[in-house]
Each structure stands twice: as structure tokens, then as C-alpha cells.
N, C-alpha and C positions, 0 to 999 in steps of 0.2 A: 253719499251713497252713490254707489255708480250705476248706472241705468243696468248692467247683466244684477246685481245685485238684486233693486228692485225690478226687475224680473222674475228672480228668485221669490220674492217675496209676495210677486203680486197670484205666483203660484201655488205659496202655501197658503193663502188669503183663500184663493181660487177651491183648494182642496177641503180646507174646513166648511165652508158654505155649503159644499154639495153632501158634506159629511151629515148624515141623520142622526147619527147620536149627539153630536155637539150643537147642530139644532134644536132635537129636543132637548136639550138640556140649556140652551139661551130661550126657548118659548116657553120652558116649563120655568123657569127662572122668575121668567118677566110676570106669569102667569099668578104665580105662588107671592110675588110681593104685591100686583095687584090684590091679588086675597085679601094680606096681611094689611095693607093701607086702607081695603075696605071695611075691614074689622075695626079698626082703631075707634076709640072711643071718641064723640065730638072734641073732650077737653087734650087729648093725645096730640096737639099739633108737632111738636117733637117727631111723634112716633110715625105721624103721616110724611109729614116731611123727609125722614130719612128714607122710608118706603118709596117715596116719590124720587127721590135724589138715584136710590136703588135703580130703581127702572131704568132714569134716563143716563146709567151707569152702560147697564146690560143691551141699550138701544144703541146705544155709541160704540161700544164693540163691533155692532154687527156694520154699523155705518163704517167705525175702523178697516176692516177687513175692504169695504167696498170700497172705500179711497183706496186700498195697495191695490187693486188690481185694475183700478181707472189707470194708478199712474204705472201701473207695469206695461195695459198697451202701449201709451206715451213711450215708455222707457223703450219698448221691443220696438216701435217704430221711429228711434232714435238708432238701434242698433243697426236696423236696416240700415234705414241711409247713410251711416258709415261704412259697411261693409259692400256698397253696392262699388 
């Protein structure tokens, strides 16, 4: 990928995060399987486990997003210093 690339990308990273609907809907997400994982019956381990698996699905998204826009400054501060 070429640093204007993730640039690009570190933008649309950049745009979701600030975005409130796609917020709520990754804290309402995260919220809703904590629920379901706390309901699970003690002999459920299956069913905790995937609820659990769920979350740290929907945690790592939002971490996703944050690694493209760490490496977009990088990238933008790559592009500088070639254009200087």
C-alpha cells in the first residue's frame, strides 16, 4: 500500500470514529453481547465463550480503525518529506 493510499485510509478510519451512528452501534453491539454472555447459564460455556470471542471481535475493530490512522500520520509524514 502506498503511504497517499493509507492516507486515504487513515481518513476513512478517521471519519467512522467521529461518526455517532457507527459508534453507537459498535457500543451498543459490545453492550448487547455483554448482556447475552451474562445471561448464559453456568453449564453454557460454549455460549459464554462465543459472546466473549463477540466482544473482543467488536473491540478490535475499533482498535482496527485506530492503527489506520496512527499509520496514516506516519504515512502523511512520509509524504512530506518527499515533497519537501
Amino acid at each position: 500500500m502506498t503511504p497517499e493510499d493509507e492516507a486515504r485510509l487513515a481518513e476513512t478510519a478517521a471519519l467512522l470514529l467521529r461518526d455517532n451512528i457507527f459508534n453507537e452501534i459498535i457500543q451498543g453491539s459490545e453492550v448487547e453481547y455483554l448482556d447475552k454472555l451474562l445471561e448464559c447459564k453456568p453449564a453454557d460455556d460454549l455460549g459464554r465463550f462465543r459472546y466473549a470471542e463477540a466482544i473482543k471481535v467488536v473491540r478490535k475493530v475499533r482498535r482496527q480503525l485506530e492503527t489506520y490512522i496512527e499509520s496514516g500520520k506516519l504515512a502523511r509524514q512520509q509524504i512530506a518529506a518527499v515533497n519537501r
